[in-house]
C-alpha positions in Angstrom: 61.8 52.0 115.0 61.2 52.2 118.6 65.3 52.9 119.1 65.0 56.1 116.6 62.2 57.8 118.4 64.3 56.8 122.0 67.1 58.4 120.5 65.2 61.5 118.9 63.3 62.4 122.3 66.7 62.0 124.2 68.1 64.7 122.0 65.3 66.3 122.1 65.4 66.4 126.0 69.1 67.6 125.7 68.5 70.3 123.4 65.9 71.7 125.7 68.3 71.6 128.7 70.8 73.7 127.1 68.7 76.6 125.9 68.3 78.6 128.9 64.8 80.7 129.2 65.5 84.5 131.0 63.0 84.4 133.6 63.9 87.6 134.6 67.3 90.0 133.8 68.1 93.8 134.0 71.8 92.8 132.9 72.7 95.0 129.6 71.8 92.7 126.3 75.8 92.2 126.0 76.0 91.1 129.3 73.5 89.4 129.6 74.5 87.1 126.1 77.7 86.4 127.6 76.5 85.2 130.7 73.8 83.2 129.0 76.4 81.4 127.2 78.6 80.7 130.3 76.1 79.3 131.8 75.3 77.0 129.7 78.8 76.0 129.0 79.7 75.7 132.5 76.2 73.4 133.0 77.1 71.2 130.4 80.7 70.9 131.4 79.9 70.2 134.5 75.8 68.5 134.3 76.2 65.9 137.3 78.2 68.6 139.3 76.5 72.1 140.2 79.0 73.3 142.6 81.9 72.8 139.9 79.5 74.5 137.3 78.8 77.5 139.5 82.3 78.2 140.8 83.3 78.2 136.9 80.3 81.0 136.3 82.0 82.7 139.7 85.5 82.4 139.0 84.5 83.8 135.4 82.2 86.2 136.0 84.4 87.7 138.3 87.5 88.1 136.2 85.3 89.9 133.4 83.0 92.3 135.6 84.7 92.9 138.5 84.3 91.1 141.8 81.5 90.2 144.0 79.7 88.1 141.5 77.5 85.4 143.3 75.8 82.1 141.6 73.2 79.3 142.8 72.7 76.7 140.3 69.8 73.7 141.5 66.5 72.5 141.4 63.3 73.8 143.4 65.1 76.4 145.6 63.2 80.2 145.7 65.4 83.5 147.1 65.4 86.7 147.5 67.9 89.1 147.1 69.4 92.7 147.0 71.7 93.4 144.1 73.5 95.7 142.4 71.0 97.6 139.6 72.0 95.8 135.9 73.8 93.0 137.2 70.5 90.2 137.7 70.1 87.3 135.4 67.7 84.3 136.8 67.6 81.5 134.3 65.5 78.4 134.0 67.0 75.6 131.9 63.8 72.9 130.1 63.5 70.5 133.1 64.0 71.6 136.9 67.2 73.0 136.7 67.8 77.1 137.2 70.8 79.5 137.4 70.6 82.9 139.5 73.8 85.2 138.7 74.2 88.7 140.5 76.5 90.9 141.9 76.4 92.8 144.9 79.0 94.3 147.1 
């Protein structure tokens, strides 16, 4: 018994990592959808790797909207930025971990 419930809150713990909460976003709802999913694609691709995860949400990012597009992916980091108006999404994944996507040229 003590194996299921190990099992259940490990999924449980997965789930929550890959549904992304907007903390903040002025990105159009299309936009912003797409890059929600990227995200979390590209963190779960890449979950022991940041860097990698964030040059995929670059690299892609860039070839759909134009160029310019910046990410930080990581734990416990705060910012502040200028940025193009529309083109903001900070996200904040159920543990620690956060994405910040914008453009700005």
């Amino acid at each position: 018994m003590g194996e299921t419930e190990g099992k259940k809150e490990e999924a449980d713990y997965k789930r929550l990592q890959t549904f992304p909460l907007v903390k903040h976003s002025d990105m159009p709802e299309e936009m912003r959808m797409e890059t929600m999913e990227l995200c979390v694609t590209a963190c779960e691709k890449f979950s022991n790797n940041n860097e990698s995860a964030a040059k995929m949400i670059k690299e892609t990012m860039d070839k759909k909207f134009g160029s310019c597009w910046h990410v930080v992916i990581g734990e416990g980091f705060g910012f502040e930025i200028t940025h193009e108006v529309k083109n903001l999404l900070y996200l904040f994944f159920g543990g620690t971990l956060a994405v910040c996507v914008w453009k700005c040229s």
